[in-house]
N, C-alpha and C positions, 0 to 999 in steps of 0.2 A: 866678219859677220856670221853668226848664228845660223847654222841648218836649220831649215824648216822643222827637219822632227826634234831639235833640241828645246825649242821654244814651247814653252809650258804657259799655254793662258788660263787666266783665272775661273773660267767655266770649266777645266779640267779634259780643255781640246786640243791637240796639239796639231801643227800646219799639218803635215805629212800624211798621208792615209797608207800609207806601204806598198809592197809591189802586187800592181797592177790597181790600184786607184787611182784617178785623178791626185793630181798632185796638192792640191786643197781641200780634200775630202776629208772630213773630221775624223780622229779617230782617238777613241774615248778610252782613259785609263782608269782602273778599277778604286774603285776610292776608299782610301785609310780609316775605318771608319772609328778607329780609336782615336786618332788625328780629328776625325772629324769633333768627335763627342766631348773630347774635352777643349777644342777653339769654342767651342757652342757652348759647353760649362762653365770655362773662362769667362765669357761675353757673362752670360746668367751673376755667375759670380759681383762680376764688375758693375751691374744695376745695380745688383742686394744691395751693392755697398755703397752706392749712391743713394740708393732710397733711406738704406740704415743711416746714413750720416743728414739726410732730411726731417728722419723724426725724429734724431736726437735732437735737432735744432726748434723743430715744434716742440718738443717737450720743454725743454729750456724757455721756449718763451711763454707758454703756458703756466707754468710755472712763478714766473717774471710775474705776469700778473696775477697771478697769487690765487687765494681760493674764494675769491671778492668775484672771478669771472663765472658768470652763469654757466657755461659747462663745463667747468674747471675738472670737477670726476670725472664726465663721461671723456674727454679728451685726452686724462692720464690715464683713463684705462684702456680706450683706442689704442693711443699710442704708446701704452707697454704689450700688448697685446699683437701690435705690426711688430714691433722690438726684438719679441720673444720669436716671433713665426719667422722674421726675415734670418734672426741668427739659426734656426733650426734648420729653416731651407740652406743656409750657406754652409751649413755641417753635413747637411745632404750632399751637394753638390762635389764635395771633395770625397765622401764615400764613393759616388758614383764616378768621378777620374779616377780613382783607384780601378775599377773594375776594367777585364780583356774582353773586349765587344765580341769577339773572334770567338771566344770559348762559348757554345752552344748552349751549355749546362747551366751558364749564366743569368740564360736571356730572360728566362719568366721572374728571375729576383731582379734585374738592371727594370727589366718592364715595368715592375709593382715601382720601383723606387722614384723612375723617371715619373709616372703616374702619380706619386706622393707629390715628389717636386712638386707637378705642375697645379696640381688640386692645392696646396699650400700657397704657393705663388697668386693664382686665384683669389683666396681667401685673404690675401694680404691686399691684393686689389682693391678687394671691396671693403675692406677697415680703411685703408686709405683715402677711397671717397665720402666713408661716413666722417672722416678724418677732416675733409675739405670741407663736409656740408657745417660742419658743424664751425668751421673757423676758426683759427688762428692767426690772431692780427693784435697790434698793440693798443691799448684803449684809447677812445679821442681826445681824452684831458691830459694824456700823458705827454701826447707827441702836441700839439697846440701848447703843455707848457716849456716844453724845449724851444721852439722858436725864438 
């Protein structure tokens, strides 16, 4: 079995507190923050490309029904428009694993970029509800003559 100090819990506490604590006294190890920044870029990444593979699929069906659907423009321009932002944010995203969190000289250019990210991410948000309000569904005479 595993020493107390060898056990590493996910909150980044390990049993042990060292000599002269209690013997379950937390005692916190300093956090990788390059580690940390690209598991959190990774995740980010890994939505883009869920959402990206969402609007290819809205576009494709918007499309389907042709330019006969009452917002037929404003939907393929929505959604090149999330298209375009979500691949730019995911070109972002691997600029910024590239960068040493560590290196000081860094920080105010990783700052502005993480600030890019997030204000783009945002902006993709809300294309995507205008995305929703507006609809995408297959018309009722289509599906009624499949049955």
């Amino acid at each position: 079995m595993a020493s107390a100090s060898e056990v590493l819990e996910l909150n980044g506490q390990t049993g042990g507190g060292g000599e002269g604590a209690p013997p379950n006294a937390p005692r916190y190890q300093r956090i990788n923050m390059n580690h940390y920044a690209n598991k959190k870029s990774a995740a980010e990444s890994m939505l883009d490309i869920a959402l990206l593979m969402a609007n290819a699929s809205q576009l494709k069906a918007v499309m389907d029904q042709g330019p006969s659907f009452s917002f037929y423009i404003p939907l393929i321009v929505l959604i090149s428009i999330s298209l375009i932002l979500q691949i730019g944010v995911g070109m972002l995203l691997i600029f910024l694993v590239k960068y040493d969190l560590n290196d000081p000289a860094k920080h105010a250019r990783l700052d502005f970029l993480n600030n890019l990210a997030t204000g783009l991410v945002f902006i993709i948000v809300v294309v995507n509800i205008l995305i929703t309000a507006f609809g995408v569904q297959k018309p009722v005479a289509e599906t009624a003559s499949r049955q």
